[in-house]
N, C-alpha and C positions, 0 to 999 in steps of 0.2 A: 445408512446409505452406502452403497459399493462404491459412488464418486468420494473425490477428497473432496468438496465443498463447491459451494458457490462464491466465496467470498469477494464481496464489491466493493473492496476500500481501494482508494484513490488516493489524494494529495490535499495538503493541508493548503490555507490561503492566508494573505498576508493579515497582519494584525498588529495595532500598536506593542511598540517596544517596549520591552520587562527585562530592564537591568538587575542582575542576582548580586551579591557581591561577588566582588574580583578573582576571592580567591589570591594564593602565594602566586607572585610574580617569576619564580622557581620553583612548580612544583615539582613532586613526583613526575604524575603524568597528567599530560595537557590531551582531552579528551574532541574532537574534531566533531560538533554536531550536538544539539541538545535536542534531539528526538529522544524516543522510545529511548534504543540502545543505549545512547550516549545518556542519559538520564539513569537508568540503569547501570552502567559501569561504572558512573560517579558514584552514587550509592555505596555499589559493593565495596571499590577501594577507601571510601573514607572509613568503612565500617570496617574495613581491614587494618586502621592509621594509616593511609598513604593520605598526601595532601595531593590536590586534584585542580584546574580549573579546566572548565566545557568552553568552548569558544564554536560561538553558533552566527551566521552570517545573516540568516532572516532576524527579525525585528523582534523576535516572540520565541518562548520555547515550544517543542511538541512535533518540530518535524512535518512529517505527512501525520499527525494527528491533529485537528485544530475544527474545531465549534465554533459556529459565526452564529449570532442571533439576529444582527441589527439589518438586513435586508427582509428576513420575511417575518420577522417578529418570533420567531421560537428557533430553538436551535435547531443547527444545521452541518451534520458535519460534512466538511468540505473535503476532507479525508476520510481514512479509514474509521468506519461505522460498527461490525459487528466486533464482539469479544468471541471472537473464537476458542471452542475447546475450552468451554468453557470452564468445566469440572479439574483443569490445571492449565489455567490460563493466568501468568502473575498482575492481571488487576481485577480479577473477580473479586475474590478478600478482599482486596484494598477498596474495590467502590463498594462493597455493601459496609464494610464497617468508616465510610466517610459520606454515607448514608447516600447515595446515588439511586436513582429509578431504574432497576434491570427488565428486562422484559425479554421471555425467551421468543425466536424468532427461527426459524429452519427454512430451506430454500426451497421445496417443493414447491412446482408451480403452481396457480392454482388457476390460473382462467391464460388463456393461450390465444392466438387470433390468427389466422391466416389472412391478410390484407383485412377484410371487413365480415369476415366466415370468421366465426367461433371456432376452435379445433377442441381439442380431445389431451387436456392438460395431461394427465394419467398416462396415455401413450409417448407423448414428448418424455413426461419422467421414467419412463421404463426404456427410451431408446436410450435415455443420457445414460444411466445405467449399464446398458450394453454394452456402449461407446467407451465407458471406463473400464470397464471386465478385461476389453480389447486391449487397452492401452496400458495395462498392467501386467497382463499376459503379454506382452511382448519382450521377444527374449534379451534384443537388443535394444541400444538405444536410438532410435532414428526420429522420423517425424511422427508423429501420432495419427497425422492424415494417411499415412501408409496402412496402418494395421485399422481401422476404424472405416467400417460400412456407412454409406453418408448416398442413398439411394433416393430417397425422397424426402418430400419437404419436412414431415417428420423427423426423419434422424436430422436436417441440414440445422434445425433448429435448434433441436437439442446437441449439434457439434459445436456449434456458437452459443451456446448457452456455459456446458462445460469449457472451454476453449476462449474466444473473445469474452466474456461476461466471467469470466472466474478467473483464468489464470493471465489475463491483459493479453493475448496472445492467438490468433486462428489457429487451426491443426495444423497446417504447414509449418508452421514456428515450434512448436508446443515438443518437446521431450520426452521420450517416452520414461526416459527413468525419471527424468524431475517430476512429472505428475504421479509417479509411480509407487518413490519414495519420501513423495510431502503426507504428513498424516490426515485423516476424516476430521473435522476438522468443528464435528459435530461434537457434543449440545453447542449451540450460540445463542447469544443474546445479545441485543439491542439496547443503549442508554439514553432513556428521554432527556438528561440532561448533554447529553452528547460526550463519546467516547474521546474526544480532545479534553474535554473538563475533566476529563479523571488524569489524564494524562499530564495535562498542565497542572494540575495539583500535585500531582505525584514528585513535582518538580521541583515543588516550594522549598525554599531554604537555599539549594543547593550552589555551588560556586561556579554560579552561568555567566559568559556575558555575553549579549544579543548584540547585534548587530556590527559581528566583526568577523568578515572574510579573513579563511585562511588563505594565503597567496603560496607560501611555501612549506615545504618540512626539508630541514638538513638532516639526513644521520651519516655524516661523513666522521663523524669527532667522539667524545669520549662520551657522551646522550646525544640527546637533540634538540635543535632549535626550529621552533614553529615561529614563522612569517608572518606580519601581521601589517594592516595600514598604519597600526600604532605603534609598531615595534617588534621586536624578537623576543621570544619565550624560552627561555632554556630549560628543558628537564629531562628526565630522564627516561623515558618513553613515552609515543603519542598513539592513542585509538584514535583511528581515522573511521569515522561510521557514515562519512560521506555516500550518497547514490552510487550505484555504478556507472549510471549517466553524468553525475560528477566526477567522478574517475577517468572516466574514456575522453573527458571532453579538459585533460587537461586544467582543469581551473585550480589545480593543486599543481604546485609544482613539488618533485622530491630529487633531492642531491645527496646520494648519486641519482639518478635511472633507477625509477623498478625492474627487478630484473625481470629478464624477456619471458616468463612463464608465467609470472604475476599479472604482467602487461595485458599477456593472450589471455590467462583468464577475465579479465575484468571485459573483455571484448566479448568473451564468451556467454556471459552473463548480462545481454542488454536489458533495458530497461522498456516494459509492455505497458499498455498505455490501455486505461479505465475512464470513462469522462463521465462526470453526472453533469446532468440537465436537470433541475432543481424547476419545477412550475408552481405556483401558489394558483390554488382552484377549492376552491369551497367544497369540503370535505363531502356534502351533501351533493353537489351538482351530477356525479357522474353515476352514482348509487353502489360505490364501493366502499365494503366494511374496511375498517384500518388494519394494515399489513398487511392487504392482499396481496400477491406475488403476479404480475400479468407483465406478458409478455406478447409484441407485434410480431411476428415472425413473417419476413420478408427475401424474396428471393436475393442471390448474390452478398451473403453475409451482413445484410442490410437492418437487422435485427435490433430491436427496442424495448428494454427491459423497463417498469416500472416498479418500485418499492412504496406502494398508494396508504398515505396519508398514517404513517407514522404517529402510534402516538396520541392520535387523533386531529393531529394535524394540518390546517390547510398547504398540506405539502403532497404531490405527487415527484419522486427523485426519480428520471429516469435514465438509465443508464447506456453507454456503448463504448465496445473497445474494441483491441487488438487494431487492425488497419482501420476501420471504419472511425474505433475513438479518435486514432491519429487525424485522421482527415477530418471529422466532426471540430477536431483543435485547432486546426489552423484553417478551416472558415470561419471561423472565430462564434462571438456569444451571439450575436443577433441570427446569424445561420441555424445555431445549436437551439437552439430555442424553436423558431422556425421545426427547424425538423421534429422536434420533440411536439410540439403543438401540431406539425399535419398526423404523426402516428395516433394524435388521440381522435383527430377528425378522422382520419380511416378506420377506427375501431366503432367510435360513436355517432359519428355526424359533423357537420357543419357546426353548428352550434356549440360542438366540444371548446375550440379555438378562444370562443368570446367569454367562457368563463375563466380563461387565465388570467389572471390581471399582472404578473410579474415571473420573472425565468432566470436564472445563471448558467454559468457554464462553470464547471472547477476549470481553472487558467494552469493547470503546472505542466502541462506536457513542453514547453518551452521559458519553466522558472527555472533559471539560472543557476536556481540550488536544488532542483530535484531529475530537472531533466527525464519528464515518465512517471510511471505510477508505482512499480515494483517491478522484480530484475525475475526474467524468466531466463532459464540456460536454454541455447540453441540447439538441437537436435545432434547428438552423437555429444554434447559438449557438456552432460551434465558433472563431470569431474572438477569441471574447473571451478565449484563451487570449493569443494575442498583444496584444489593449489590456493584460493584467492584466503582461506583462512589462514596457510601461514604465517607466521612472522618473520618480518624479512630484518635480519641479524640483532637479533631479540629488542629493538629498538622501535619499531613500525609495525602496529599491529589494526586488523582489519575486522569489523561488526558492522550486524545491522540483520536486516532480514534478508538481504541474498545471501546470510550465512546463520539462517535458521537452521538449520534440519532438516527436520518434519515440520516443524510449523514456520517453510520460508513466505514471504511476501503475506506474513500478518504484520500486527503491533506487535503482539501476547510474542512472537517469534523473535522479533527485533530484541526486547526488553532481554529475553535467555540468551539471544546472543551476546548481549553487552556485558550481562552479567559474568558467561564463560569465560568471556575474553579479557575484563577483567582481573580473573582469578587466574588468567595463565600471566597475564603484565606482574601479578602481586609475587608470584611466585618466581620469573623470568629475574625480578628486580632482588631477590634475597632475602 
């Protein structure tokens, strides 16, 4: 494919609490976030001998990765879903050889609807095509709505498809080098046991502890001291793999000040917003085979992705972002639902509606610890992903998936960021 992907991972949801050991009360380095990255940086530095402890503020490890069973009966990731890239993606190995169900999966659309008109999947996927050629080919960095023909309701589909539905972001937001220089992001695959289970296994052992907000970071003194409601940490460097929506919004405090370029970029890199609508409907009812890819396509970026029945699943997940996810999250789960049940009525009928018998909404676009779904750079701003990677006086160091690469705002992204950043702390510290 000439696009970078479709990829539709969101944000994990809450789950009871899984205390790891403590971990040295002094370690090395005190790791901020027991997601992806932060699980990964743990990793690599014990494997290096540094002594480590992850201090995670949700109840659970895994971050925006996290598998719910107990609402529809089979798993559900609430978060991020495909294993992107997948042929050097660092939990492909690890779920087959801890025996996991893969299943490959790609984003081609396959059935398309103009209000209650069928469309013409094939041409949707040749305009998105287009639409990425454009946005690649541009020489600078601007909005991607700039360089990108969006003339009719075909191309508007496929702009929200690439755009809203992949990169959390409409074209107006969207960066021409951040879409530019993230990698294809193809082969992918899907986990029937859900891509949080591997995630949360991968975690096992390690010196986690849940459920403790960081409040502050000092690096004023000879290391650093990480703030906590139970007390001060002293070590000798922190990876902070917090959101960027965690960052902007203040809930870490650091002494001194990040300095003003650190600041701007973390501003530069907000955080775009994916929302699944998860309906349980008898896999049978609507006469779609499992992993079919359809899609509503609606005027005024109104647009309704479905991911039908997983699996085999009585699961239809259906998706929306960039401003629309925004707005679908703060009408909150009874709305989200609502809308995602009249797009199956506008597709199939009245009678779609009464075969749903249960809905969610993913709740993180205002969780405290994620703030968003994943960090798109704002237009002209895609630099500031490399200022936010430095370390700021080799003491404060910064991972996670808005400092993927090529593979930013995945898991498989996050995990190599942790692991990099890691090996620059091990090396930083002698």
């Amino acid at each position: 494919m000439l696009n970078r992907r479709h990829a539709l991972a969101l944000l994990a949801g809450s789950a009871a609490a899984c205390r790891a050991p403590s971990g040295s009360e002094e370690p090395d380095v005190v790791i901020v976030g027991a997601g992806s990255a932060g699980i990964a940086a743990a990793q690599t530095l014990i494997d290096a001998g540094r002594t480590v402890l992850v201090l995670e503020a949700m109840g659970r490890v895994g971050g925006r990765a996290f598998t719910e069973s107990q609402t529809f009966g089979a798993p559900f990731d609430v978060g991020c879903a495909w294993l992107h890239k997948s042929d050097d993606n660092p939990y492909t190995d690890y779920a087959r050889t801890q025996g996991f169900t893969l299943q490959p999966h790609e984003y081609d659309l396959e059935r398309v609807y103009f209000g209650n008109q069928p469309g013409n999947a094939a041409q949707v996927n040749a305009a998105e095509h287009e639409i990425a050629e454009a946005i690649m080919d541009a020489p600078s960095d601007v909005a991607a709505s700039t360089v990108a023909d969006i003339d009719t309701p075909v191309e508007e589909a496929a702009g929200d498809y690439l755009g809203a539905l992949d990169m959390a972001v409409d074209l107006d937001e969207l960066s021409t080098f951040d879409y530019a220089n993230a990698d294809d992001l193809e082969p992918n695959l899907l986990c029937a046991e859900g891509f949080g289970s591997i995630v949360r296994r991968r975690a096992g052992g390690l010196p986690i502890r849940t459920g403790t907000p960081v409040r502050g970071v000092r690096y004023d003194g000879p290391g650093a001291i990480v703030q906590t409601d139970d007390g001060e940490i002293r070590s000798r460097a922190v990876i902070v793999t917090a959101s960027t929506g965690v960052l902007a919004a203040d809930v870490i405090r650091f002494t001194p000040e990040l300095p003003a370029d650190t600041r701007q970029a973390i501003d530069d890199i907000p955080m775009g917003m994916l929302a699944k609508i998860p309906l349980q409907i008898p896999r049978s009812a609507l006469g779609l085979d499992p992993f079919t890819d359809l899609m509503l396509a609606r005027d005024g970026k109104n647009d309704l992705y479905f991911l039908c029945h997983p699996f085999g699943y009585d699961l239809m997940i259906g998706f929306v972002g960039g401003d629309l996810g925004w707005e679908i999250s703060r009408a909150g789960r009874e709305a989200a639902i609502d809308y995602a049940k009249q797009g199956l009525v506008e597709i199939f009928g009245s009678d779609a509606a009464n075969q749903v018998t249960k809905g969610a909404l993913t709740p993180w676009a205002f969780n405290p610890w994620t703030r968003g779904a994943y960090a798109a750079a704002r237009p002209g701003r895609y630099s500031a992903r490399a200022t936010l990677a430095q370390p700021i006086a080799n003491k404060v160091f910064f991972a996670g998936e808005a400092l993927a690469g090529g593979l930013i705002q995945t898991c498989g992204g996050a995990f190599r960021s942790g692991q990099a950043t890691a090996r620059a702390v091990h090396t930083a510290l002698g």
